[in-house]
C-alpha positions, 0 to 999 in steps of 0.5 A: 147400291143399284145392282143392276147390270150396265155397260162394262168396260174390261182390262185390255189382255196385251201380247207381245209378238215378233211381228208386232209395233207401238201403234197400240200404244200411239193411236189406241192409246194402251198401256204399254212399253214403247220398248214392246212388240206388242201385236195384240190387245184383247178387248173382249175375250172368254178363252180359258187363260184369257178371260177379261177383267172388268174395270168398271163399276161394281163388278170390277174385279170379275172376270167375263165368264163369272157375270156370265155364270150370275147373269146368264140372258141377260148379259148374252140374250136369250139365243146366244145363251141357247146356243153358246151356254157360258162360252161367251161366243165372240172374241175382240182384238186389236191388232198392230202389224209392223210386220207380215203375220204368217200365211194361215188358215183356221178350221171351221166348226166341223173341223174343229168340233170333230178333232179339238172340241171346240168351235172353228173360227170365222173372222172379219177385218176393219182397218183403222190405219196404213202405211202407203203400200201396206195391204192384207192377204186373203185367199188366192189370185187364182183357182189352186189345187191341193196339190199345187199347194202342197207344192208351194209350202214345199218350194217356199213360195206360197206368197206367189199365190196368194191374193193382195188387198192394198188397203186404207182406213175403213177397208173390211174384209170377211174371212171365213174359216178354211179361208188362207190369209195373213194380215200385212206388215203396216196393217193397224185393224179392228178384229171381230172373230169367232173365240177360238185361237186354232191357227195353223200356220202354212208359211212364215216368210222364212222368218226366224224367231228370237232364238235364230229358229224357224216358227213351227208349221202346220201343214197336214192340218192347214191342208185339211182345214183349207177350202180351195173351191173357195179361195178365188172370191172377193173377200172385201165387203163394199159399203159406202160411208154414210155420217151420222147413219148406221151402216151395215158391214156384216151380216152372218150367223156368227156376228152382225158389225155395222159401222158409225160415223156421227158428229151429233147425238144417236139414240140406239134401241135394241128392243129388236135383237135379243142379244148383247152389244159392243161398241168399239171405239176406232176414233172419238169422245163419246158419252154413252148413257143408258138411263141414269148410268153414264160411260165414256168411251175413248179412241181405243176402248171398247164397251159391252152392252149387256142384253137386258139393256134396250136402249142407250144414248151416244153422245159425241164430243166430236166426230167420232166412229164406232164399229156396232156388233152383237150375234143373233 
C-alpha cells in the first residue's frame, strides 16, 4: 500500500448557534438538519475538542494533530513546523448568518500570549452569498475614544458607531486582531483565521437567548484587546477578478489567500513556498491530481495539501472558484 502522504479531505465540525441558518446546508451542501441554526461548519481545525477528522484515504480516522504528530514538515513545511510546532496554525470555517453576530473583538498575540497562553486572532472574510441590504460591520465610521466607547456599551448604542460594509459575493475583507467587528445578518463567508476561539463580546443587539437571557459581555477585556487608533481604516481588500488567473487577496505574516476563477485546466507548483496548502472550493467541480492520486472537490469542500507535495493539477468540470491559502 502507498503510505505516502496526499490531499486530505476532513469531516465537517458543524455548530449550531442562535444566530445561525440553512444555507450551509442549501449552498455548501453539508449535512445537516433543516431544522438547525446551524452558523458554523469547521473545515479545517486543530483546536483542542475540536480537531478534524479525516475522511479520506488511508488516514481516515485520524484526526489533524495526529498526522501532524507522524508527519511533521511534511505536512506543515519546514517554518510553520518551526514556528508552530504541533499546533496546526490556521483554522477554517464557513460561516452562515441569518442573523447579526455580536459586536466583537479578538486579542492579539501579546495580548493573548501574556493572559490565556496562546496566540491572538487575526482573520480575513470572503463572501461567497448575500441578501440585498445585507452587509458586515468592521471598525468605526470614525475616530472613537476609549472613553467614548465605554459610554456607548454603557447606553446600548455601540451600533451607532460602527462602520457598515454593504456587500456582494467576492467582497473580502482583512480584520486584524484588536479590530471591532460583527459579520451581518444575510452574510454567507468563507473565514480563514488565526486558531484561536478568544472572543470578547461588546454588545449583542440586545438579544436574549433561548432561555429569555441576556448573552454574557466582555467588556473589561474588549477594552483592552481593542486598538482604537486603528478603527477608522479601510478594512475591504480591493482586487479585480481575473479567469482563469491567481489572484492574490491577502498577504500577511499569518496567511497568504488568493482567489481562482478557472474554466480550464490549471497547473499549480509549489516548489517556491515551503508550506501546506488548502483549497476551498466556493463553487465548482474540480478534479484534483497530483501524481498518480486523484481528488474531487465539490462547492463546499475543502481540501489540504500536505507540503511535501510540490505540484497538483486542477481540473474543472465547469467553472468553478476557489479560495488558495497556505502561511510562509
Amino acid at each position: 500500500m502507498d503510505s505516502s502522504l496526499y490531499p486530505l479531505k476532513f469531516e465537517p465540525i458543524l455548530k449550531d448557534k442562535i444566530w445561525g441558518g440553512t444555507r450551509l446546508k442549501t449552498v455548501l451542501n453539508k449535512n445537516i438538519s433543516d431544522a438547525n441554526q446551524c452558523g458554523e461548519s469547521w473545515e479545517i481545525s486543530g483546536l483542542v475538542g475540536d480537531e478534524s477528522m479525516v475522511v479520506n484515504g488511508f488516514l481516515a480516522e485520524n484526526n489533524l494533530n495526529e498526522l501532524l504528530e507522524i508527519y511533521l514538515t511534511d505536512l506543515v513545511g519546514e517554518k510553520n513546523y518551526e514556528q508552530y510546532g504541533l499546533g496546526f496554525p490556521l483554522l477554517i470555517k464557513f460561516i452562515d448568518a441569518q442573523d447579526n453576530l455580536s459586536v466583537q473583538v479578538h486579542p492579539d498575540d501579546d495580548l493573548a500570549m501574556r493572559k490565556y497562553g496562546q496566540n491572538g486572532k487575526t482573520e480575513m472574510w470572503h463572501v461567497i452569498a448575500s441578501e440585498p441590504g445585507s452587509g458586515l460591520y468592521v471598525g468605526f465610521r470614525e475616530k472613537v475614544s476609549r472613553a467614548q466607547f465605554e459610554e456607548a456599551i454603557a447606553s446600548g448604542t455601540v451600533d451607532q458607531l460602527l462602520k457598515f460594509y454593504p456587500v456582494q459575493p467576492g467582497d473580502t475583507f482583512m480584520i486584524p486582531a484588536g479590530t471591532v467587528h460583527a459579520i451581518g445578518k444575510g452574510v454567507l463567508l468563507a473565514e480563514i483565521q488565526q486558531p484561536s476561539d478568544i472572543t470578547f463580546r461588546v454588545f449583542d443587539w440586545n438579544r436574549l437567548d433561548n432561555e429569555g437571557n441576556p448573552r454574557e459581555l466582555h467588556v473589561k477585556e474588549a477594552l483592552e484587546a481593542i486598538h482604537f487608533d486603528e478603527q477608522t481604516q479601510d478594512f475591504k481588500i480591493d482586487y479585480q477578478p481575473a479567469l482563469n488567473k491567481t489572484v492574490k487577496l491577502v498577504r500577511s505574516p499569518f496567511f497568504n489567500t488568493s482567489v481562482l476563477e478557472f474554466d480550464q485546466p490549471l497547473s499549480k507548483s509549489f516548489t517556491e513556498i515551503d508550506s501546506f496548502v488548502i483549497y476551498i472550493c466556493l463553487d465548482g467541480q474540480i478534479l484534483m491530481a497530483c501524481g498518480d492520486k486523484r481528488e474531487r472537490l465539490e462547492t463546499g469542500e475543502v481540501v489540504l495539501v500536505p507540503a511535501d507535495i510540490e505540484e497538483v493539477q486542477l481540473l474543472p468540470a465547469r467553472k468553478s472558484k476557489v479560495l488558495e491559502v497556505y502561511c510562509q
